[in-house]
C-alpha positions in Angstrom: 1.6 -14.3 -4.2 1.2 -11.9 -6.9 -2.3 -10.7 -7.4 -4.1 -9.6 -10.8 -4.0 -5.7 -12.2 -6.1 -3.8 -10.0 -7.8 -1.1 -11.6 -10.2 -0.2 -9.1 -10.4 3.1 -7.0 -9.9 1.0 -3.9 -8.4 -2.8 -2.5 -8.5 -4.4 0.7 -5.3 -5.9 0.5 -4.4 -9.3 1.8 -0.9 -9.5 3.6 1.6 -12.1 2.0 0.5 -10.6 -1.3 1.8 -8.2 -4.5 -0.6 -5.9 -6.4 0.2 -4.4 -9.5 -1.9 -1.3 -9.2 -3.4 0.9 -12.6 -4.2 3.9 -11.7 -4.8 5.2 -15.6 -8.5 5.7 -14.9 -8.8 6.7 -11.2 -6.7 7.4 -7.7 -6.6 4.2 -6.1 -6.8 4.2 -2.1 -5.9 0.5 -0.5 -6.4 -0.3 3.2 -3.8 -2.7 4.8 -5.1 -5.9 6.6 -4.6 -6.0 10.1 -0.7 -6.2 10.8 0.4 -9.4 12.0 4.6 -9.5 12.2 6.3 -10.2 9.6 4.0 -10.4 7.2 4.5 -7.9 4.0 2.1 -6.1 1.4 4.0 -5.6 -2.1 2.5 -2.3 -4.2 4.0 -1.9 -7.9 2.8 1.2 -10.2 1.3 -1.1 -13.5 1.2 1.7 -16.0 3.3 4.4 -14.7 0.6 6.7 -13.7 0.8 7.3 -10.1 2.1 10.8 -10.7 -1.4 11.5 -12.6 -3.3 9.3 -10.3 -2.1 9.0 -6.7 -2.0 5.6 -4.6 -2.9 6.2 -1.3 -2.3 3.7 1.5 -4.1 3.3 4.8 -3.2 1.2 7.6 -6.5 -1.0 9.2 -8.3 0.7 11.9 -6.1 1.9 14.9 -2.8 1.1 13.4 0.3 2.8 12.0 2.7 3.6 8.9 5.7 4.6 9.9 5.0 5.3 13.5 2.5 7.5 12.3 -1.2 7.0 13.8 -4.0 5.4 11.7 -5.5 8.8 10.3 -2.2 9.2 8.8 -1.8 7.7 5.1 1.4 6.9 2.6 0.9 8.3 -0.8 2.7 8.0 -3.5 2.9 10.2 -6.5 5.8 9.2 -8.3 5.8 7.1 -11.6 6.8 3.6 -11.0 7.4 3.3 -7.8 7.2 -0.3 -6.2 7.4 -0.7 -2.7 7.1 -3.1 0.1 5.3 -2.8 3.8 6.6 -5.0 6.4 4.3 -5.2 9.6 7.0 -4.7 12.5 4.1 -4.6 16.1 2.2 -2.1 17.3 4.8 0.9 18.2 5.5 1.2 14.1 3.2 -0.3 12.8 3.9 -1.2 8.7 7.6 0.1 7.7 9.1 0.8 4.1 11.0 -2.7 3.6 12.2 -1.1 0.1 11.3 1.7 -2.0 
């Protein structure tokens, strides 16, 4: 389910959903819900400006991104990119489906 333009600095995302993220004005920072498996968080750069304004991901408290603990973030500074985090358990935590 594809959600609105964000333009906010930050989103609690909603797993099972697509954001379309605009960060012409400000960073953005999202926090993922908590991982259930399976379920998948889409991110797509809206206005090409992530390489001005960086998205930064966080995973919910005491989880992971690629295996990496929860004080560990994706970021991602390249002009529209889209990608897609699949929830895979508790060792991994939320994996690149596509990038």
């Amino acid at each position: 389910s594809w959600q609105a333009v964000v333009t906010g600095a930050t989103l609690a995302a909603v797993a099972g959903n697509g954001y379309f993220i605009d960060t012409t004005s400000n960073v953005c920072n999202v926090t993922l819900p908590t991982g259930v498996l399976g379920e998948e968080v889409s991110l797509i750069d809206y206005a090409g400006t992530f390489d001005s304004n960086t998205l930064t991901v966080t995973p919910a408290s005491g989880e992971r991104i690629q295996g990496e603990s929860a004080d560990e973030v994706l970021t991602s500074a390249t002009e529209r990119s889209a990608f897609t985090l699949a929830y895979s358990g508790a060792t991994q935590g939320w994996l690149l489906k596509n990038n």
